[in-house]
N, C-alpha and C positions, 0 to 999 in steps of 0.2 A: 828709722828702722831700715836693716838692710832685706831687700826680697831676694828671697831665694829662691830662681825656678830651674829645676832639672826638669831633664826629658830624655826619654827612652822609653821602651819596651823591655821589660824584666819576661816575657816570655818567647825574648831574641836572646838568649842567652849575652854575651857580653853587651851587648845594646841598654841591656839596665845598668851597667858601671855607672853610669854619669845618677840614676835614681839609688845608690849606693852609696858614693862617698858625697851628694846633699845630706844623707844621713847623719854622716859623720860629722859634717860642717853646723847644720844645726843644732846636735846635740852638744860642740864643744863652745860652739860660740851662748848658747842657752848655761852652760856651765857658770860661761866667764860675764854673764849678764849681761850680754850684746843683746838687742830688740831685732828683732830677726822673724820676716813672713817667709813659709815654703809655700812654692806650687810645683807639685808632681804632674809633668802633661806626657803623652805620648808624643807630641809635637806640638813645635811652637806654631801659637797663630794669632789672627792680629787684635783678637779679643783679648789679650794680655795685653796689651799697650794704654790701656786703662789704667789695671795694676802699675805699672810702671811708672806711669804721671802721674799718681797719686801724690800730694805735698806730701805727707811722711815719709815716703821713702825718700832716702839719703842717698842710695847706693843702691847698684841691681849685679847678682852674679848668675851667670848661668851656668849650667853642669851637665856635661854631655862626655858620651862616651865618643872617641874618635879612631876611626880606622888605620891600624899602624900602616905605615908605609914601607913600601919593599923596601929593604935596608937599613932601616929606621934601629941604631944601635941600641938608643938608649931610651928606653919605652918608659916613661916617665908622666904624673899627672903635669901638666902644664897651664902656666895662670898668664893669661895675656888680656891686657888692656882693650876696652872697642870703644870705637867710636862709631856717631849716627853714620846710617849709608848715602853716601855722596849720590848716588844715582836714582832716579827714580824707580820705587820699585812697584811690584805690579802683585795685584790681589792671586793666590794659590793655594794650595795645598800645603805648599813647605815654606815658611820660612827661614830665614836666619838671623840670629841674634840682633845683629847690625843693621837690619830693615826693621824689626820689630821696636829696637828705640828709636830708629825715625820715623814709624807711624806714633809714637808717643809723642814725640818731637812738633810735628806736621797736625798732625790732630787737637792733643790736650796742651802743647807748651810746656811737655816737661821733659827733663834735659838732666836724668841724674847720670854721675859717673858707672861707668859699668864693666865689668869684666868674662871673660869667659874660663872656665874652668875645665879643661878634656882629662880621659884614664882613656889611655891607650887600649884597644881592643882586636880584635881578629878573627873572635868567633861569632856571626850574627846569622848562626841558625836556630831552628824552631828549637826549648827547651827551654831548663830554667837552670840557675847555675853560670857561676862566671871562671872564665878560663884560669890555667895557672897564672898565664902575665898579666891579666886583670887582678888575680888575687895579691900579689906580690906588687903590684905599683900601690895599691890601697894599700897595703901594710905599711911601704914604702912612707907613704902619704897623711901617716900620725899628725903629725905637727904641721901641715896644709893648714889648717883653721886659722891656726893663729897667725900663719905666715902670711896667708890673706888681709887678715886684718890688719895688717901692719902695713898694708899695699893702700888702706882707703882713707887716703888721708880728709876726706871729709867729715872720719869721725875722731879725727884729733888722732888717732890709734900709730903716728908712723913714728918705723923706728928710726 
C-alpha cells in the first residue's frame, strides 16, 4: 500500500493546494487499482511515523503546497525523492517530511522509499479558494498520478 499524507490548511487560501491535488492522486491511483491509505493533517507530526513503519506500506508520498520563490519562472508541481534526516532532530511543533521518516526509522525500523510532492503557491492568507497559479499548476498536473507511479519502483510500476 502506498500512504498518502497531505498537509495544509484549506482555510489559508493556497496552503490547501498540497490537501487538493492528494485528491486528485487518490482518486486516479483508486481508478487504476493502486492500494493507497490518505492522511489529511494540518501539520506533520511525529505521531505519523507509526503510519509510516507500518509493514504494508510500500511507499510514503507527501503533498504540500510550497511558497513560490521570488523569480521562480516556472511554477510547476514538483515530485522529489527524500531520504531519512541525517541530523538529529528534536521534538516541535513543525516538522518536515525527512525528520518524520527518521522518527519512523529510529523508533519502529521502518524505512519505506518516499517522496515529496509541492503545487507552487503564493497566497496564504486567511480564506478559502486557491489562487490563479495554484489553479493552473493542478490543471497542469492531470497526469501527476501516473507519473508518480512510475517513480516507485517498489511496486514494479517503472517506466
Amino acid at each position: 500500500m502506498i500512504l498518502l499524507i497531505s498537509y495544509g490548511n484549506d482555510l489559508r487560501r493556497d496552503d490547501g493546494a498540497g490537501l487538493v491535488l492528494a485528491d486528485l492522486i487518490e482518486q486516479s491511483w483508486r481508478i487504476h487499482q493502486v492500494a493507497v491509505k490518505r492522511l489529511s493533517v494540518h501539520q506533520l507530526l511525529p505521531e505519523l511515523a507509526e503510519e509510516i513503519a507500518r509493514p504494508e506500506v510500500f511507499a510514503v508520498v507527501f503533498v504540500d503546497a510550497r511558497a513560490v520563490e521570488a523569480g521562480e519562472i516556472d511554477p510547476r508541481v514538483r515530485i522529489q525523492p527524500l531520504s531519512v534526516a541525517s541530523q538529529s532532530p528534536s521534538l516541535g511543533h513543525h516538522l518536515d517530511p525527512a525528520t518524520l521518516l527518521a522518527y519512523a526509522d529510529w523508533l519502529y525500523a521502518g524505512r519505506p522509499p518516499a517522496w515529496l510532492v509541492t503545487v507552487p503557491a503564493a497566497d496564504f492568507g486567511y480564506g478559502e479558494g486557491l489562487s490563479e497559479m495554484v489553479q493552473q499548476a493542478l490543471a497542469a498536473a492531470q497526469a501527476l498520478p501516473l507519473e508518480l507511479l512510475a517513480q516507485l519502483p517498489i511496486l514494479g510500476l517503472e517506466s
